[in-house]
C-alpha positions as CSV (number, residue, x, y, z in Angstrom):
1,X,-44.4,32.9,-13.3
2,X,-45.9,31.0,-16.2
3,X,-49.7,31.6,-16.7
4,X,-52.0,27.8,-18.1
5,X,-55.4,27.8,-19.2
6,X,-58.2,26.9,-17.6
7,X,-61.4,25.2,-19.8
8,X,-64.7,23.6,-18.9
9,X,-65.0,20.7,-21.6
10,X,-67.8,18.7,-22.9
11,X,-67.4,16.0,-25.7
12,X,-65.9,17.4,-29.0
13,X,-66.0,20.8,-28.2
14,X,-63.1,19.7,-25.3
15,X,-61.0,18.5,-27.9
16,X,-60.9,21.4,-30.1
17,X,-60.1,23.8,-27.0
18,X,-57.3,21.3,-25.8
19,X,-56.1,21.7,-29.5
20,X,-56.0,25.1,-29.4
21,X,-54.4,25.6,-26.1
22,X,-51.5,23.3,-27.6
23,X,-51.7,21.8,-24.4
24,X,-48.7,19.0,-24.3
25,X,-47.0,16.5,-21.2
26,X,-43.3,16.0,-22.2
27,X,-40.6,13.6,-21.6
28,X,-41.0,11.0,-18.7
29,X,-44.2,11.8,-16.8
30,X,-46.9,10.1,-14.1
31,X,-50.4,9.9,-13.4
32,X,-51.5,10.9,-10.2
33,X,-54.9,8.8,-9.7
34,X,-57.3,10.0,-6.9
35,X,-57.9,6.9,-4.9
36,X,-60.1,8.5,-2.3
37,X,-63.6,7.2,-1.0
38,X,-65.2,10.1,-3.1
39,X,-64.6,8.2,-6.0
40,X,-67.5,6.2,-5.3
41,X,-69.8,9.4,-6.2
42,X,-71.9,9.1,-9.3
43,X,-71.9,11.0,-12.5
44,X,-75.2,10.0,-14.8
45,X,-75.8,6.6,-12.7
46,X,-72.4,5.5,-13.0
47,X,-69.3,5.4,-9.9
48,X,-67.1,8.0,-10.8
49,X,-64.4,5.4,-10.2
50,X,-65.8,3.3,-13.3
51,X,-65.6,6.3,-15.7
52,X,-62.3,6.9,-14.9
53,X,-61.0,3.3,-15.2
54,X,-62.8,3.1,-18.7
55,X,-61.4,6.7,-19.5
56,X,-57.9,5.7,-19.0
57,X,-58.0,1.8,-20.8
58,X,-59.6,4.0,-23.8
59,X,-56.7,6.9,-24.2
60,X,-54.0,4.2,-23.0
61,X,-55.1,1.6,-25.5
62,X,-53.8,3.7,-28.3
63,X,-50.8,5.1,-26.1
64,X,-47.0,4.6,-28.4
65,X,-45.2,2.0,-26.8
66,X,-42.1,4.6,-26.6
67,X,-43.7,6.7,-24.1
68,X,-42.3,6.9,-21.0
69,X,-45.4,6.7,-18.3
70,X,-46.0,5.8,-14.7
71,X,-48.8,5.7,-12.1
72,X,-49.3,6.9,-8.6
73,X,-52.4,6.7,-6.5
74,X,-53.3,7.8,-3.2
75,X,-56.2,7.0,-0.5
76,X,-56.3,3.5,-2.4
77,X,-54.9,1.6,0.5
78,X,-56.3,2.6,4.1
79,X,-59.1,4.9,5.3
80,X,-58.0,8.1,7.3
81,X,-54.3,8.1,6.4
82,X,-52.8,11.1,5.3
83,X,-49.8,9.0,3.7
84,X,-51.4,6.5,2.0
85,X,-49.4,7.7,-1.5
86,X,-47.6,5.0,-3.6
87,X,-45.6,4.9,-6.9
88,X,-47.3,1.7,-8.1
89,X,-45.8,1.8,-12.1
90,X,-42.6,3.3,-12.0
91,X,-42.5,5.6,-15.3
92,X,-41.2,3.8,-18.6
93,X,-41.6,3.0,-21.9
94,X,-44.6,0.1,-22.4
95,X,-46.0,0.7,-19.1
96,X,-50.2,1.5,-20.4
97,X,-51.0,-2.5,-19.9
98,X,-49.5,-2.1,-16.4
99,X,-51.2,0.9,-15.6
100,X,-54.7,-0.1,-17.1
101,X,-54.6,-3.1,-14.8
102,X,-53.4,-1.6,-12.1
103,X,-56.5,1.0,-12.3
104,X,-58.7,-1.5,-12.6
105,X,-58.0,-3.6,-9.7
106,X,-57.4,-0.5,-7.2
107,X,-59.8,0.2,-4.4
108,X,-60.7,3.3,-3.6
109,X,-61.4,4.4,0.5
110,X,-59.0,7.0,1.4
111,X,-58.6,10.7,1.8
112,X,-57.0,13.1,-0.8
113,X,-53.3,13.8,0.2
114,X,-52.9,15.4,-3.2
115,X,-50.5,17.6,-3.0
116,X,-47.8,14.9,-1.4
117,X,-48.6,12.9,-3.9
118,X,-47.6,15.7,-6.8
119,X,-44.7,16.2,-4.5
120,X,-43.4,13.1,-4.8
121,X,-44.2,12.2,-8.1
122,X,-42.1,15.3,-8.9
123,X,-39.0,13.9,-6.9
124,X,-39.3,10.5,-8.2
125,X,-39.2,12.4,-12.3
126,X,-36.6,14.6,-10.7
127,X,-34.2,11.6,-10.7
128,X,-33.0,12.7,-14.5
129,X,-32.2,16.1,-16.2
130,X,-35.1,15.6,-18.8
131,X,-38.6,17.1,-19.2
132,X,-40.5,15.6,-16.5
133,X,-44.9,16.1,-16.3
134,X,-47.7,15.2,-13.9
135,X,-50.8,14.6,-14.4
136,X,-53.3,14.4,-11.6
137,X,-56.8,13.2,-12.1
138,X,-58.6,14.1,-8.9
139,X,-62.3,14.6,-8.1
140,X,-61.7,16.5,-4.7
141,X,-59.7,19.0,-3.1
142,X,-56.5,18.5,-0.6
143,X,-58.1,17.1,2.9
144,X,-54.5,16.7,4.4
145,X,-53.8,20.5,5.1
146,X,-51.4,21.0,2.3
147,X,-51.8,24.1,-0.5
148,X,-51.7,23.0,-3.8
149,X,-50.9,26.5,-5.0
150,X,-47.5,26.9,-2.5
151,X,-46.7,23.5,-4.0
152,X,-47.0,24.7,-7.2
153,X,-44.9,27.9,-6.5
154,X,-41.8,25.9,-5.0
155,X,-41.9,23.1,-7.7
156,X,-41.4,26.2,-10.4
157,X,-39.1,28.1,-8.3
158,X,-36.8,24.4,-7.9
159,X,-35.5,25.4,-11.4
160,X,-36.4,22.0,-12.5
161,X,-38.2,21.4,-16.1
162,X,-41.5,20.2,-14.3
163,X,-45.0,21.3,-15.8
164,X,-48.2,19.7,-13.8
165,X,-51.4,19.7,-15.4
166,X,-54.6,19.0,-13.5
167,X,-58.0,17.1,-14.8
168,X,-60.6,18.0,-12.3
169,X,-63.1,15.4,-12.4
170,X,-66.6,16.6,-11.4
171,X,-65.5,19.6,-9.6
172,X,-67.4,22.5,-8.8
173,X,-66.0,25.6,-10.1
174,X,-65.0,26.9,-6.2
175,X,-63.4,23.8,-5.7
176,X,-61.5,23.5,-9.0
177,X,-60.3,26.9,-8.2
178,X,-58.3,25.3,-5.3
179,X,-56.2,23.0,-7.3
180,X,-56.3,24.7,-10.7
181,X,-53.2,26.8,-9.3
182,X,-51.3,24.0,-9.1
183,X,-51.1,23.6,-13.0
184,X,-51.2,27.3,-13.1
185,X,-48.0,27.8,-10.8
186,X,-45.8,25.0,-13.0
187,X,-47.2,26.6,-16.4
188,X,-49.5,23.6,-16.4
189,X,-53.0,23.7,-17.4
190,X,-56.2,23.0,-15.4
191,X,-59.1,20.8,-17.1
192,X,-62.7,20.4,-16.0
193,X,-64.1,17.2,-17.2
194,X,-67.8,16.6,-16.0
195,X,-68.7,13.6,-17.1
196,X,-66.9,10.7,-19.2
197,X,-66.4,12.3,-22.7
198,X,-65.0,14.9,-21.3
199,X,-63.0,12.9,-19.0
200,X,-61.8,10.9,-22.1
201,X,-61.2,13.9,-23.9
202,X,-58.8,15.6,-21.1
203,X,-56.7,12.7,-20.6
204,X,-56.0,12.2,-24.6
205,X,-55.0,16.0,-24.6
206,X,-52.8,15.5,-21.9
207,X,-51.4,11.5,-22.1
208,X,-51.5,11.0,-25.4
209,X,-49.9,13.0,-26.4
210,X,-47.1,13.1,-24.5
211,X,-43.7,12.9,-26.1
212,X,-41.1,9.9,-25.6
213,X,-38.1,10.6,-24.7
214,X,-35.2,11.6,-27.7
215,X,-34.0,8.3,-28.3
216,X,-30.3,8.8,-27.1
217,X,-27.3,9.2,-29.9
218,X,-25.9,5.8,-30.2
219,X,-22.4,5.8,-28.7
220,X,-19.2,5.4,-30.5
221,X,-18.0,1.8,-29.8
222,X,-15.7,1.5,-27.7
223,X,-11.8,1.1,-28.0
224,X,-10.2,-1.7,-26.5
225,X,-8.3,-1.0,-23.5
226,X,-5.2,-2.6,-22.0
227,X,-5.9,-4.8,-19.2
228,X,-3.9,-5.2,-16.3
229,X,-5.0,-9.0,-15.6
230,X,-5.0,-11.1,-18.8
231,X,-4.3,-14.7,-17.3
232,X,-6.6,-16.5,-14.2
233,X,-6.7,-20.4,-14.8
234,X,-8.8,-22.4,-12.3
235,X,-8.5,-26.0,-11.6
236,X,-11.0,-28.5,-11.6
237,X,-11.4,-32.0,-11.2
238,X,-14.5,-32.3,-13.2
239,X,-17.1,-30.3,-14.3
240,X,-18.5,-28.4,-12.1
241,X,-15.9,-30.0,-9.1
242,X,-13.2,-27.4,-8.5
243,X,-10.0,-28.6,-7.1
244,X,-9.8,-28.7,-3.3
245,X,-7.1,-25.9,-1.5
246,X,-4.9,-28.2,-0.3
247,X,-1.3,-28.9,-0.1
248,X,-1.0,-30.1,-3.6
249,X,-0.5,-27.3,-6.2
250,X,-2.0,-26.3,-9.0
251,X,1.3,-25.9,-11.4
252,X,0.4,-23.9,-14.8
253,X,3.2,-24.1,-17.0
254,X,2.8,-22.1,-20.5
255,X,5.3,-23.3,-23.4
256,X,5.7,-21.0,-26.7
257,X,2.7,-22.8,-29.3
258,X,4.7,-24.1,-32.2
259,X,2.8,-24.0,-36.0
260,X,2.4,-27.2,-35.8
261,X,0.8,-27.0,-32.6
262,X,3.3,-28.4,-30.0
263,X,4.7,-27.1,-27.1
264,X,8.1,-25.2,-27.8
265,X,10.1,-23.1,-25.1
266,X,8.8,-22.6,-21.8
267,X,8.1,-19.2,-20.5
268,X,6.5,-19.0,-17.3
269,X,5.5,-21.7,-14.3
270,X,2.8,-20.2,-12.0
271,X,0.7,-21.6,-9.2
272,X,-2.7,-22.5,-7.8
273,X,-5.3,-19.2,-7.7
274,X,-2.6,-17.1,-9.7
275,X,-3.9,-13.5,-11.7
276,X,-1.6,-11.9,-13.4
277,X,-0.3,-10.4,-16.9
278,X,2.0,-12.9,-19.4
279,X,3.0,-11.6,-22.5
280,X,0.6,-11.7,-25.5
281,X,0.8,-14.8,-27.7
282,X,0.1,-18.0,-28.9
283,X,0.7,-20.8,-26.1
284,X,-0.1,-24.4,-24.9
285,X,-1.1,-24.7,-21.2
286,X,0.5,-27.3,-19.3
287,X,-1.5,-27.9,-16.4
288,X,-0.3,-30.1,-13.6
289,X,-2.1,-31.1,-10.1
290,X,-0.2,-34.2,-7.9
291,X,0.1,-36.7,-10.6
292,X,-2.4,-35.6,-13.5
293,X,-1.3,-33.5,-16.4
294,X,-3.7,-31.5,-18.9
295,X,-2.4,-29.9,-22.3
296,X,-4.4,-27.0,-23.9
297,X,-4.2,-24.4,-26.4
298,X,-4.0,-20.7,-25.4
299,X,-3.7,-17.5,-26.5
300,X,-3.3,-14.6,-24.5
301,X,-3.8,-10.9,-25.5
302,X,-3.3,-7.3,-23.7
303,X,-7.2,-6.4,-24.0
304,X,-9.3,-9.4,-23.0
305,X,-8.6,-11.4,-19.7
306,X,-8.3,-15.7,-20.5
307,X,-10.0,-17.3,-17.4
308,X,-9.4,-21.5,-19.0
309,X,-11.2,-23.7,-16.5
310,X,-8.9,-26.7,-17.0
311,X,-10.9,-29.8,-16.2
312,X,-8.5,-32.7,-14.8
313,X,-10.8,-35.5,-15.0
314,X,-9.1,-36.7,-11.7
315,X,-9.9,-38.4,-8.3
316,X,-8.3,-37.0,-5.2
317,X,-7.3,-39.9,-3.0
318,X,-5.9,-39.8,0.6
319,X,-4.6,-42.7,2.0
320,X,-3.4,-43.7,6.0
321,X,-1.0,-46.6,6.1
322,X,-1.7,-48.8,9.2
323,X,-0.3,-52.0,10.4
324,X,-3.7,-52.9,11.6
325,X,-7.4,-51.6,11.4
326,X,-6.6,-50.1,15.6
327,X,-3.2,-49.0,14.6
328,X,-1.7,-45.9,13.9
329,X,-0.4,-44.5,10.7
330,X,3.2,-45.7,10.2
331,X,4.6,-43.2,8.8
332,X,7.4,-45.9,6.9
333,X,4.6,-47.5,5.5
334,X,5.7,-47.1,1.3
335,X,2.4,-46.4,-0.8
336,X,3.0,-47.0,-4.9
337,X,0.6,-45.8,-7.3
338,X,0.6,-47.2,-10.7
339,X,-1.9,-46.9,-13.7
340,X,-2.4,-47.1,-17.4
341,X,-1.7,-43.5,-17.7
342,X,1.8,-43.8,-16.9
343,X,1.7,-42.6,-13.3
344,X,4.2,-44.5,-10.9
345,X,4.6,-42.7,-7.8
346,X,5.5,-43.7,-4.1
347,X,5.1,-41.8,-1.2
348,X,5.5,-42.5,2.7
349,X,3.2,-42.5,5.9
350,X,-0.3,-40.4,5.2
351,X,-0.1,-39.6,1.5
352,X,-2.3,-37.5,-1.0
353,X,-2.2,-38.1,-4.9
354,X,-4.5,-37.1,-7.8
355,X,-4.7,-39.3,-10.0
356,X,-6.8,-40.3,-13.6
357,X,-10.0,-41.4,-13.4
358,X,-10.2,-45.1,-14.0
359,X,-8.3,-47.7,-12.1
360,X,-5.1,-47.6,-10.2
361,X,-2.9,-50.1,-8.8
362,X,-1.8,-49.5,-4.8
363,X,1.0,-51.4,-3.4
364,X,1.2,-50.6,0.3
365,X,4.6,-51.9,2.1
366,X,5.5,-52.2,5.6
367,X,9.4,-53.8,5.8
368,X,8.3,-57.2,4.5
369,X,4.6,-56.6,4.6
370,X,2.9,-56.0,1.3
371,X,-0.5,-55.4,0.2
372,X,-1.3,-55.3,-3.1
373,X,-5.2,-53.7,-4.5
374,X,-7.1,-52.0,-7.3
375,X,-8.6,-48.7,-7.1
376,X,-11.5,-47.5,-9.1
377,X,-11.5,-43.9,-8.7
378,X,-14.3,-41.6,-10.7
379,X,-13.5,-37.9,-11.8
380,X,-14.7,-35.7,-9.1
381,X,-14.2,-37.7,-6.1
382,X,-12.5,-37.6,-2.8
383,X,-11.5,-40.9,-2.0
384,X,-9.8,-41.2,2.0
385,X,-9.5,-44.0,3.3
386,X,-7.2,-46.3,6.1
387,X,-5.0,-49.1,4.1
388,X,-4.5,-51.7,6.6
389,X,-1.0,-53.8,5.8
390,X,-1.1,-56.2,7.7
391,X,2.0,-56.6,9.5
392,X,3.4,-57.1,12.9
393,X,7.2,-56.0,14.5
394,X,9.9,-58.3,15.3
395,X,12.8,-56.9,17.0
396,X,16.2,-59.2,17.1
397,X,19.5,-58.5,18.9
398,X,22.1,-61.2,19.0
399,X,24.1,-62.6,22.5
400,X,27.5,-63.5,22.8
401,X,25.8,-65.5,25.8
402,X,22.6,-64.7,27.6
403,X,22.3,-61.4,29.0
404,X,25.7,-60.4,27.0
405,X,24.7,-58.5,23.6
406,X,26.2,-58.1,20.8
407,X,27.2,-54.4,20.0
408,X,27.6,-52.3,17.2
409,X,27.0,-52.8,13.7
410,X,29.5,-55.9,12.5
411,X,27.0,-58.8,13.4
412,X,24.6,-59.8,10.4
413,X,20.8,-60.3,11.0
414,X,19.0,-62.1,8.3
415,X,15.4,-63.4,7.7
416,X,14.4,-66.5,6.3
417,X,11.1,-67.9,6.0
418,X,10.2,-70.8,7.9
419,X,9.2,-73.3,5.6
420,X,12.3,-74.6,3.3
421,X,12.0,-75.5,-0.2
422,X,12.1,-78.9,-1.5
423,X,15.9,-78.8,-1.8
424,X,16.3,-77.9,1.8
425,X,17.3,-74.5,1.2
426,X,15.3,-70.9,2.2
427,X,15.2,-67.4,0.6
428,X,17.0,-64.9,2.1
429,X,13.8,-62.2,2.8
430,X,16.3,-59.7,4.0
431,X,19.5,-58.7,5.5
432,X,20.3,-55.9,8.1
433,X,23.7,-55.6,10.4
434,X,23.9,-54.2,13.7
435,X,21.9,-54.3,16.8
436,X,18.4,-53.1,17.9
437,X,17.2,-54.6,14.2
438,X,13.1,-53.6,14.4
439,X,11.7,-55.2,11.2
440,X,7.9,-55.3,10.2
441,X,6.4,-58.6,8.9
442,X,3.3,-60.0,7.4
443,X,1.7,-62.5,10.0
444,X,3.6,-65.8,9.5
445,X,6.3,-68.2,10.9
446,X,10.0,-67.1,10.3
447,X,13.8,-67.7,11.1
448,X,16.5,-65.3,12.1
449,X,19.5,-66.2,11.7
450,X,22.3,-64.4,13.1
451,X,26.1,-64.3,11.9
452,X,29.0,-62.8,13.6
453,X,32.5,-64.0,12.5
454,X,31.5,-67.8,12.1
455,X,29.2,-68.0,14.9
456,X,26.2,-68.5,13.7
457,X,22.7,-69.2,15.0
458,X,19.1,-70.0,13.3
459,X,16.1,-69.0,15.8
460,X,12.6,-69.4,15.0
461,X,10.0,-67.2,15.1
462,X,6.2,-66.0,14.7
463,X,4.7,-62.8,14.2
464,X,1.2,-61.7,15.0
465,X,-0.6,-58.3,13.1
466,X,-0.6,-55.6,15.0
467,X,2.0,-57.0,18.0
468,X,5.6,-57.2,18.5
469,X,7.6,-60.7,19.7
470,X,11.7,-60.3,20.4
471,X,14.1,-62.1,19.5
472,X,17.0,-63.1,21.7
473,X,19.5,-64.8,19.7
474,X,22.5,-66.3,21.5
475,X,25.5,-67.7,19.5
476,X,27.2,-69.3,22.5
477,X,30.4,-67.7,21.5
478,X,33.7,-65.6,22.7
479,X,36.2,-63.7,20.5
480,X,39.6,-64.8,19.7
481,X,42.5,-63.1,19.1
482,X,45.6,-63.7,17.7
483,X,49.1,-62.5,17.1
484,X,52.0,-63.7,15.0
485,X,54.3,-60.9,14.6
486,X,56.3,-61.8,11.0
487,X,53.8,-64.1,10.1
488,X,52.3,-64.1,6.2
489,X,49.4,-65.4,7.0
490,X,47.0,-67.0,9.3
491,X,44.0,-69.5,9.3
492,X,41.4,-70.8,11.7
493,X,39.9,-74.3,11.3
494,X,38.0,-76.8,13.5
495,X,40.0,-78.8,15.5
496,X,37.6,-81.8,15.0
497,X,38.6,-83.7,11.1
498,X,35.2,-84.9,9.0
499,X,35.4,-88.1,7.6
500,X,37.9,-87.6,4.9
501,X,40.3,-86.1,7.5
502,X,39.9,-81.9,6.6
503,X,39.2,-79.4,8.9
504,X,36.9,-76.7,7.9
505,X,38.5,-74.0,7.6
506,X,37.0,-71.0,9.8
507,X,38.9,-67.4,8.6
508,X,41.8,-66.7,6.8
509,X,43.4,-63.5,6.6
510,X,47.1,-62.4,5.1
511,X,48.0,-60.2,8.3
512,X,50.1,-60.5,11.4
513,X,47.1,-60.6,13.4
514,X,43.5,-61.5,13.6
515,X,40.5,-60.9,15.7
516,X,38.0,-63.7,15.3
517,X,34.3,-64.3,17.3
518,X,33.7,-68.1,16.8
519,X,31.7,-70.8,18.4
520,X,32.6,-72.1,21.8
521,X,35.0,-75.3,20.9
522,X,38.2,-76.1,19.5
523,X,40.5,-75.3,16.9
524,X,43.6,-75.3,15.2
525,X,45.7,-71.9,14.6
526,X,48.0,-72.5,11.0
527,X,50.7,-70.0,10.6
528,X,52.6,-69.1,7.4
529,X,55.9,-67.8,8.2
530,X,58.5,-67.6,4.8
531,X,56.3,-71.0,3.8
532,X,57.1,-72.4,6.8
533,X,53.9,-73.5,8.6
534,X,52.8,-74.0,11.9
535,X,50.0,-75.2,13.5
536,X,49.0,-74.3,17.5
537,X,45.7,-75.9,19.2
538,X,43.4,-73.4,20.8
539,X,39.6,-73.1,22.2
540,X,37.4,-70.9,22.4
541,X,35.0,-70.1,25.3
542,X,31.5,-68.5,25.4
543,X,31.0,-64.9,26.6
544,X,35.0,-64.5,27.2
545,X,37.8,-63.1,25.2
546,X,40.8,-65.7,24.2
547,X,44.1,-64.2,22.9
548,X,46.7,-66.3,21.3
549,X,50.4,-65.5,21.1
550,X,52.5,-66.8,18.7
551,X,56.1,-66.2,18.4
């Protein structure tokens, strides 16, 4: 057991016995502050709880700004309570302004739970290996049936560097008996201070002059250490915007960095959120998401990890082609983007691009239906919206007669509009063969016109957006076939002469036989046989099949 001192002191004379008892708090240390209701006693006409707030502003005034201080108090927040103890400046270098402050704005009510308070105090020093002191300044004895002296005892016997000295502040001599043990018992010194020199005079032997902590050997710097992650690009649209996860990659292509700066070989391709290691170098990042490319520099080592937040200055833009604003999406609906960047890209039904800020030109088709419009899209933003083509669905199958279609895929369906030009004549809009022809159109009048051999028949037509009209057209004809076994050729004309007495010729075909759907009518078979021609009448009759043998 380690033996303190115990000393009355007075004004100077207190000074020179502190000197002489060498009496020193080191390392990280607290004040324990007595709180209690007793405080409120007088010493020479003053509270005892104003000396000891001027007391402590004077020594802490002058305290090094390296020492490593805190403050506790106890009774200073409810009457009665045994556990009214709380760490209210944790202990740390440039703390006395904290402390001062914190003294002089305290009230004082409680009991005098002193020996928790040491108790914890201790733990709270305890959290480090260095020299740890306590200084309680209390002007009463425990009143919450603890023993200061067993405290003492057990906080020495811990093994732990721990000294507590003790500044009994108006204390009688029995009563400063009862808590002198506590300094005693840690190797501590007890200190009687009876009025506010002396007071003054304790807590400069035992605060000031406590010790900062051995500033701590500065450590070597470090070595740089291989990294297992050197490469994690994000995408972003624009600053602070980061590119939605979506269907659309994020493509992150690195090429070889020339010296002249260009892109050379290509090494890798990754995508979207990727982390990974890539060989140390000198690259360009080529970083693609929908239709929007960014080049950058990069280089890439095995100690440091490149995160490049590649800003796209791009517009996300989601588009629904419809026939009409009720419609559904059609999902044949072709959407073309074009802009000054170079971008030219067409995609089908509900589309998504990215695409330059700035303007963009949409071209939305639906079979014949077009819509052409300009987009002004700004970096950052989602632009979804419906683009309305407006179209509406003819569907055209062509009769042999009524109620006797035309199968297969040999019959020619073609769409003109209905208006001719000045010369008579109309644009072909488009051609299909076969049956079940579904074609969309912007509202408007039109013409069919279906072919088949030479039948032909024009029908008119009008479409409405967003509804379907369907076409019967009937050519009023039959099929007829011939056969002239030997023959070099054969030809089909109209029976009927024009004016300058020619018939037009219908087919003509270097073959033994022929299979011919015409017109309902007459007409006039010509066979070459060794250039020696023949020529049989024949007709025709709607919705029948006419064969023709010719020996």
């Amino acid at each position: 057991m380690r033996f303190g001192i115990c000393a009355r002191a007075t004004g100077a004379g207190l000074l020179m016995m502190m000197a002489a008892a060498s009496v020193q708090a080191e390392g990280r240390s607290i004040i324990v502050l007595d709180a209690s209701g007793s405080m409120w006693g007088q010493i020479d006409g003053r509270a005892k709880l104003e000396i000891a707030r001027e007391a402590l502003g004077t020594v802490l005034e002058g305290l090094p700004p390296e020492t490593e201080l805190g403050l506790m108090a106890y009774g200073h927040r409810e009457k009665g309570s045994c556990d009214d103890i709380e760490l209210i400046v944790p202990p740390g270098p440039g703390t006395a302004a904290r402390i001062t402050d914190a003294a002089n704005t305290m009230s004082f009510l409680g009991k005098t739970p002193l020996s928790e308070a040491v108790r914890r105090a201790a733990a709270e020093l305890r959290s480090t290996e260095e020299k740890a002191t306590v200084i309680l300044i209390t002007d009463g004895i425990e009143t919450c049936a603890a023993d200061p002296c067993a405290l003492g005892a057990e906080l020495e016997a811990s093994g732990v560097d721990f000294t507590a000295h003790v500044v009994g502040f108006g204390l009688t001599a029995d009563e400063g008996k009862q808590v002198a043990c506590l300094a005693e018992n840690t190797g501590g010194t007890y200190i009687e201070a009876r009025d506010a020199s002396a007071l003054v005079a304790a807590l400069q032997t035992t605060v000031a002059v406590v010790e900062p902590a051995p500033a701590a050997a500065p450590e070597p710097p470090p070595q740089p250490q291989t990294v297992a992650v050197n490469f994690a690009p994000t995408a972003w649209l624009a600053p602070g915007v980061p590119k939605p996860d979506d269907q659309t990659d994020a493509v992150w292509r690195l090429y070889i960095r020339n010296a002249d700066g260009t892109a050379g070989d290509q090494l890798v391709t990754e995508y979207n959120a990727f982390e990974g290691f890539i060989e140390p170098g000198s690259y360009i990042l080529r970083a693609t998401i929908g239709e929007v490319t960014v080049d950058q520099p990069l280089d890439l080592t095995d100690t440091s990890l490149a995160a490049p937040e590649v800003v796209f200055n791009a517009a996300r833009v989601i588009l629904h082609p419809k026939p009409a604003a009720e419609e559904d999406v059609d999902n044949s609906a072709g959407l073309n983007i074009k802009n000054s960047a170079g971008v030219n890209s067409t995609a089908y039904g509900s589309s998504q691009f990215y695409l330059h800020a700035g303007e963009a030109t949409l071209t939305g088709t639906l079979g014949l239906a077009k819509l052409t419009e300009t987009l002004t899209l700004a970096a950052g933003e989602t632009l979804e919206r419906d683009v309305v083509i407006a179209a509406g669905v003819v569907g055209i199958n062509g009769f042999y007669v009524e109620g006797m279609l035309i199968e297969g895929n040999n019959h020619r369906v073609d769409i003109l509009p209905a208006k001719a030009k000045l010369d008579g004549s109309r644009e072909v809009l488009s051609t299909s063969y076969g049956e079940n022809q579904i074609i969309s159109l912007s509202p408007g009048d039109y013409i069919t016109r279906v072919s088949y051999g030479s039948a032909s028949v024009d029908v008119p037509f009008s479409v409405t957006m967003g509804e379907r009209v369907d076409v019967a057209a009937i050519l009023n004809a039959g099929v007829l076939f011939i056969s002239a076994p030997g023959a070099y050729s054969i030809a089909v004309y109209d029976a009927k002469k024009d004016l300058n007495g020619n018939r037009k010729q219908l087919n003509f075909e270097y073959r033994e036989e022929m299979s011919l759907t015409a017109a309902a009518g007459d007409y006039v078979v010509e066979i070459n046989r060794a250039d020696v021609v023949s020529e049989s009448p024949t007709a025709v009759t709607a919705g029948e099949r006419t064969e023709l043998v010719l020996p």
